[in-house]
C-alpha positions as CSV (number, residue, x, y, z in Angstrom):
1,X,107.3,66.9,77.6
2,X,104.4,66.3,80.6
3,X,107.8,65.6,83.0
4,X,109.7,68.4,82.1
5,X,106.5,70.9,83.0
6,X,106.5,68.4,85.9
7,X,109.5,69.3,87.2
8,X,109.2,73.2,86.0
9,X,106.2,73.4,88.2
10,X,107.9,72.0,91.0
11,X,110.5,73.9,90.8
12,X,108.7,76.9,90.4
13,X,106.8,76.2,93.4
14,X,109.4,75.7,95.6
15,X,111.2,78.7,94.8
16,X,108.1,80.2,95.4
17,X,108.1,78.6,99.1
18,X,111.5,79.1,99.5
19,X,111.1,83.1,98.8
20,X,108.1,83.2,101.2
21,X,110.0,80.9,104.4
22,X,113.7,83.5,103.8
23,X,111.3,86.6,104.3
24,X,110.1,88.3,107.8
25,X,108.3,90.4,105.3
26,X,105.2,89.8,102.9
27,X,107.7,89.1,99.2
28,X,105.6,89.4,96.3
29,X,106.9,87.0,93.0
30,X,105.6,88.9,89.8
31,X,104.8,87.1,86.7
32,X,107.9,88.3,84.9
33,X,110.0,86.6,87.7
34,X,108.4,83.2,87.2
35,X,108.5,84.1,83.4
36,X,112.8,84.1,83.8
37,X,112.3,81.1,86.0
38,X,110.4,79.2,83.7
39,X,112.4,80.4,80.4
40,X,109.1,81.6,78.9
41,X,109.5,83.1,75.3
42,X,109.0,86.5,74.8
43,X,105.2,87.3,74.1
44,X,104.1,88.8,70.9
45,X,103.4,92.3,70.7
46,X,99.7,92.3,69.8
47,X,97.1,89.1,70.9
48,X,95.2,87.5,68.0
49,X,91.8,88.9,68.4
50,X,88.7,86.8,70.0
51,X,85.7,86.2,68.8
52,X,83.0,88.3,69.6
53,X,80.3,86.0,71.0
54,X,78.3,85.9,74.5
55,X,79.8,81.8,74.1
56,X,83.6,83.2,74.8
57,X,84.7,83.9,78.2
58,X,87.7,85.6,78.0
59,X,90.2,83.5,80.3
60,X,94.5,83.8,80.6
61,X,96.4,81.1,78.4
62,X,97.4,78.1,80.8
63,X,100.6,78.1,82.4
64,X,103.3,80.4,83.7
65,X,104.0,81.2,80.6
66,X,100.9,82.6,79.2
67,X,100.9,85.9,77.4
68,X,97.5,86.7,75.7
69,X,93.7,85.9,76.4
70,X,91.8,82.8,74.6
71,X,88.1,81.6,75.4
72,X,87.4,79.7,77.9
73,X,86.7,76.0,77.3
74,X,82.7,74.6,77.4
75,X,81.5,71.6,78.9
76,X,82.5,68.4,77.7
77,X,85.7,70.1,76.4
78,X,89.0,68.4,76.9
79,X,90.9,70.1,79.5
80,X,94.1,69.8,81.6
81,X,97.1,71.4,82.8
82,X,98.5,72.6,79.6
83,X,95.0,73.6,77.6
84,X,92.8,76.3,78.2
85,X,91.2,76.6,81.5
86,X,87.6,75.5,82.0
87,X,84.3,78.5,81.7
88,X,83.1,79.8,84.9
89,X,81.0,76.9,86.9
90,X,82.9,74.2,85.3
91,X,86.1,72.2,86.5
92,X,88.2,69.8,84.9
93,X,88.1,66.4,85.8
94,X,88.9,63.0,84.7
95,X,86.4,60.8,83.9
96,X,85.4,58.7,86.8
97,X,87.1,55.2,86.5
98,X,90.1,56.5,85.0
99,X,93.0,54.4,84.9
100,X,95.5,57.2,85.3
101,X,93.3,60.3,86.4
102,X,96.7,62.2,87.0
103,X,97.9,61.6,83.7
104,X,94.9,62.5,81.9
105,X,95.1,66.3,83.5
106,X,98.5,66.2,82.7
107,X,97.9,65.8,79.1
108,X,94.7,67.3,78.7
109,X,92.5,64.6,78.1
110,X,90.0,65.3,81.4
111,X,86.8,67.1,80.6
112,X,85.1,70.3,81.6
113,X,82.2,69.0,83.6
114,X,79.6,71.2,86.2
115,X,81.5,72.0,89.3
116,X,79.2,70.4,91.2
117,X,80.4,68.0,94.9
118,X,80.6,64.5,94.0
């Protein structure tokens, strides 16, 4: 699964550069292009609601493919490339001594920690 949105990412991205390299012009890729690209499924016609608390930051699903709004996650939530995206003044980041930090982001298993420098 991780290799296959591996390789989906990179793909997408060089299409992406390859658009932008062919063109004398500015090219714009909209979302629905990379949604066709990336085989998305079609999004429902109504998002599930969020909760109505000061705690939710409304944030885009991860991903190419994401369709409808969910909270941002909090620190110390898990986080990577295919969760939720980390709350305003937080990144995600693997823990430091990681054996495999790149895997960890890959399958969500970093944390949402202060954006601070290290």
């Amino acid at each position: 699964m991780a290799a296959k949105v591996v390789c989906r990412s990179l793909t997408a991205v060089m299409f992406v550069c390859c658009l932008l390299k062919t063109s004398t012009t500015a090219t714009r890729v909209n979302s629905q292009d990379l949604r066709l690209l990336f085989e998305c499924p079609e999004c429902p016609s109504m998002c599930p609601a969020l909760p109505l608390s000061f705690e939710c930051e409304p944030v885009m699903e991860p991903g190419v493919c994401s369709c409808c709004p969910q909270c941002a996650r909090r620190k110390g939530d898990l986080c990577g490339l295919q969760t939720g995206r980390c709350a305003k003044g937080l990144a995600c980041r693997p823990l430091p001594g990681d054996p495999d930090p790149f895997r960890s982001l890959m399958e969500g298993k970093a944390y949402c920690i202060p954006d601070v420098l290290w």
